[in-house]
N, C-alpha and C positions, 0 to 999 in steps of 0.2 A: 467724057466728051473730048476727043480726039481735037475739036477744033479751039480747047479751051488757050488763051494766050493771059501769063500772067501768074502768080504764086499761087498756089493752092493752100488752102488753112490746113492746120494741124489737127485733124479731127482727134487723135490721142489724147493731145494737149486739152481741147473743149473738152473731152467727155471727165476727164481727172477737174479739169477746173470745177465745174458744175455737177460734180458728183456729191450727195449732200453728208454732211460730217456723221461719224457714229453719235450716238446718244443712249442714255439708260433707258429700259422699257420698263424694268420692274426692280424690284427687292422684297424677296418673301421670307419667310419663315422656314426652316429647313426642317423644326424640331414642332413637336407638341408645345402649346400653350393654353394656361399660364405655367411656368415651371418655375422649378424649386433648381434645376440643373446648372453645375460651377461654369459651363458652356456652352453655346448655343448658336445654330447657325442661322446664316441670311445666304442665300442663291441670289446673288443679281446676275439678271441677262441685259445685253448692251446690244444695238438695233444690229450689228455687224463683227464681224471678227476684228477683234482689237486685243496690245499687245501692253505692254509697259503696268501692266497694273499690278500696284504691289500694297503693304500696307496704310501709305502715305496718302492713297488714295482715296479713304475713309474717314469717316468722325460716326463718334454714336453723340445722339440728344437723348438726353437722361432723364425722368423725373424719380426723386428717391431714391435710387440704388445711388451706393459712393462706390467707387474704384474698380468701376467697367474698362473693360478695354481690349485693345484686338489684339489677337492672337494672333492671325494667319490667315494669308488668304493662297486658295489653289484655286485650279481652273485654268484653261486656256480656249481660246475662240470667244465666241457669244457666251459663254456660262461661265461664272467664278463664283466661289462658295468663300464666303469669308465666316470666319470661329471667331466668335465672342467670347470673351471670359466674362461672367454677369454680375462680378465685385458679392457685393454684402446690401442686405436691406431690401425692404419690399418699393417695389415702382415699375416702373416702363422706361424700355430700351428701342432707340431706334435706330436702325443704321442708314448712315447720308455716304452719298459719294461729292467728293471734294473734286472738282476738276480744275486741274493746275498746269493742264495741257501736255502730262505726261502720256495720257492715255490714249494711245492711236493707232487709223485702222492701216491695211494693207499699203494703204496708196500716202501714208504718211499723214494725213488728217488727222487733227487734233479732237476729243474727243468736246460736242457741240461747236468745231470750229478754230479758227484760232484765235487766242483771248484765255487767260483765268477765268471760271468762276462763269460762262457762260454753258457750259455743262453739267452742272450741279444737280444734285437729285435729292430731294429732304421728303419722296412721296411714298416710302417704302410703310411694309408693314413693320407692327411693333410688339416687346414681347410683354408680355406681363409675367414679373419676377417677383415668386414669394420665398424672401430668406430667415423669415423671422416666425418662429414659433412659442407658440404659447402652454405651459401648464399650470392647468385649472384645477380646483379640486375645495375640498372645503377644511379649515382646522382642524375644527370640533367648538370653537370655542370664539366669538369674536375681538376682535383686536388682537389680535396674534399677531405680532412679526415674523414674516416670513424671508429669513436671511442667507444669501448665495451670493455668490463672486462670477461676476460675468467683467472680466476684465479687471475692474474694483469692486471692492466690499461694496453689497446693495444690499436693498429692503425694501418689502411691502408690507401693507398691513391691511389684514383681514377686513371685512365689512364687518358692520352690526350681527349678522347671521353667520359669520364665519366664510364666509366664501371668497376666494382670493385671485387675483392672474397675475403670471409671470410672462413675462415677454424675451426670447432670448434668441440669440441667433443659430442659423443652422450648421450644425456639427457641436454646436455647445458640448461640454462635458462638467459637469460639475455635482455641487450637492444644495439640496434646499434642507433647511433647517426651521421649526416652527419653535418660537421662544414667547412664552409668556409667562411672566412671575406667578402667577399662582398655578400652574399647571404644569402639568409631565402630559406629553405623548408618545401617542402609539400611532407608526412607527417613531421613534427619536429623527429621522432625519429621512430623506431619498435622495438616493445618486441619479444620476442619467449619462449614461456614456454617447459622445457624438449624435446628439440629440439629430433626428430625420422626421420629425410627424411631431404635430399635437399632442400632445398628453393629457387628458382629464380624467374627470376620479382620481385624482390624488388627493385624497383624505386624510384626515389624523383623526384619533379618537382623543379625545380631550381628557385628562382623570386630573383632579383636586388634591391640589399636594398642601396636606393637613402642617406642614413645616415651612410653608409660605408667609403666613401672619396676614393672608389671608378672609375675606369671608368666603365661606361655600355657597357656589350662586348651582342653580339647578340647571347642568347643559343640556337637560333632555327636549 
């Protein structure tokens, strides 16, 4: 309008003012679940191109697993991939983004705003993390100690029927031992190297060691 008299507004200015802050849309699952895997990813996408986001920008909520924790994150734009290391133990992992207003888009907006903690995302998916394995199997003979070292000397002991579980963590390496005074088996012991999967059917055959002092009970 040619005949306008008077300051004109900053339309620039308005449009950046009232432009609305980035925000998270999601955090998914990058990997197969439930896993057994030492790392594991989450994809968040954030509603705009945003910069600054680095470690610090995260937290996992835990249930069960001890000594999660991040690894790295890549990405640049709307997508970043953050690595999980998924610790020891079975549970669920989830990953949150912490907004501490590092995180922001082109036009210098903070991410949900400006303010801590008004950007926060806790709606992601989560993984289920199995790191503990079990081998099963039966003595031969009930009340059997069955004796291994999983960090310290341990033991279990056989049911009435002979049947046993071991619970141990994964990559374990070690040896189980079946010990009872009046018996020898077969085999004397099993190894397991970096234990990855279940193990059952591990058996002993029970035999009656007449040098026991002993009665002979009938294991059949």
């Amino acid at each position: 309008n040619d005949d306008f008299i008077g300051n004109a507004p900053d339309v620039g200015a308005y449009e950046f003012a009232s432009a609305p802050p980035p925000s998270v849309l999601s955090s998914v699952r990058a990997n197969s679940n439930p896993t057994d895997a030492d790392n594991v990813g989450f994809i968040v996408k954030f509603s705009k191109s945003v910069t600054g986001v680095n470690n610090a920008d995260f937290a996992l909520t835990t249930s069960g697993v001890t000594g999660a924790s991040i690894a790295n994150v890549n990405g640049s734009g709307t997508t970043y991939t953050v690595t999980v290391n998924t610790g020891s133990s079975n549970g669920e992992i989830r990953l949150d983004v912490v907004d501490d207003d590092s995180i922001r888009d082109v036009n210098n907006i903070p991410l949900g705003g400006a303010g801590a903690g008004n950007g926060n995302y806790t709606s992601g998916e989560t993984y289920t993390i199995n790191k503990l394995f079990s081998i099963t199997g039966n003595a031969g003979i009930g009340e059997t100690i069955l004796s291994y070292v999983d960090g310290t000397s341990k033991t279990v002991t056989a049911g009435p029927d002979g049947t046993y579980a071991i619970t141990v963590s994964k990559y374990w390496t070690g040896t189980v031992t079946p010990i009872h005074p009046c018996y020898t088996f077969t085999p004397s012991n099993r190894s397991y190297p970096a234990l990855t999967a279940n193990q059952t059917g591990q058996d002993y055959t029970a035999t009656f060691n007449p040098a026991s002092d002993c009665a002979n009970v009938n294991v059949d």
